[in-house]
C-alpha positions in Angstrom: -9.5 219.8 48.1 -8.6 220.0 44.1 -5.3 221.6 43.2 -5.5 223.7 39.8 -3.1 225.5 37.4 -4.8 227.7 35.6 -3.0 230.0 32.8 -4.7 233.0 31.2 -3.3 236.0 29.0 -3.9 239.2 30.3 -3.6 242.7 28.6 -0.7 245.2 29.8 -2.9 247.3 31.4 -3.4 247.5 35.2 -7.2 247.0 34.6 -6.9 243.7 33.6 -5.4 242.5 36.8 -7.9 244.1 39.1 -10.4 241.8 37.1 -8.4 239.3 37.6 -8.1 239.7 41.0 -11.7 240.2 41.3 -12.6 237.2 39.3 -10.3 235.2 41.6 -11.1 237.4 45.3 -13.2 234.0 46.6 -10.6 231.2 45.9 -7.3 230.3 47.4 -4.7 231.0 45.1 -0.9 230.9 45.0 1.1 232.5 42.3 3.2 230.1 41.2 7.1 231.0 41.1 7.2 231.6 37.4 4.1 233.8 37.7 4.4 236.5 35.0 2.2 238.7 32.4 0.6 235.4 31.4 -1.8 234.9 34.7 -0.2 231.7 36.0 -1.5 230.9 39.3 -2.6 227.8 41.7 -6.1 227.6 42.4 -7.2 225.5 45.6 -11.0 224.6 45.2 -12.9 222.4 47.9 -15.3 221.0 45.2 -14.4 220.5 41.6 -17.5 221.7 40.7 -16.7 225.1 41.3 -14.2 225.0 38.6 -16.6 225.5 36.2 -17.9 229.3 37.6 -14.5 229.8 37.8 -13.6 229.2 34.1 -16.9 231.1 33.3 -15.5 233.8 35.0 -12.2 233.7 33.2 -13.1 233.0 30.1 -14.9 237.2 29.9 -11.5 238.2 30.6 -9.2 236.0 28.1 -10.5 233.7 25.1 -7.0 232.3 26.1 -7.5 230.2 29.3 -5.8 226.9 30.3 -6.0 224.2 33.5 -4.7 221.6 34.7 -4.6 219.1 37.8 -2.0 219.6 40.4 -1.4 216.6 42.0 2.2 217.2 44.1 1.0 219.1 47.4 2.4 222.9 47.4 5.9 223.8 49.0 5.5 225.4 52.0 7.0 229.2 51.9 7.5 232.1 54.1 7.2 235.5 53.0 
């Protein structure tokens, strides 16, 4: 499995997260702990291929996308 940051700027309003959240609904994802307005989230994929749909898919909510690799395994937490 590939570990992604991805970064993207969302408007204000709460419309923009649900198509977030829609755009994101099949992957495993982690909001990482500085999460805020701008989108910043950990995206597990099981085949870097899919990374590309997923940008696609991003990219119709926010010119304003960015990735990278993760390569330190996430902490475990409880919530």
């Amino acid at each position: 499995m590939s570990l992604w940051r991805v970064r993207i700027s969302l408007g204000d309003d709460p419309h923009s997260q649900e198509l977030l959240d829609a755009a994101l609904a099949e992957q495993r994802v982690w909001a990482t702990p500085d999460a805020d307005k701008a989108g910043d989230v950990i995206i597990d994929l099981p085949h870097d291929d899919g990374l590309g749909v997923l940008l696609n898919r991003l990219h119709l909510l926010s010119p304003s996308v960015f990735v990278s690799s993760v390569n330190q395994p996430l902490p475990v937490t409880s919530s």
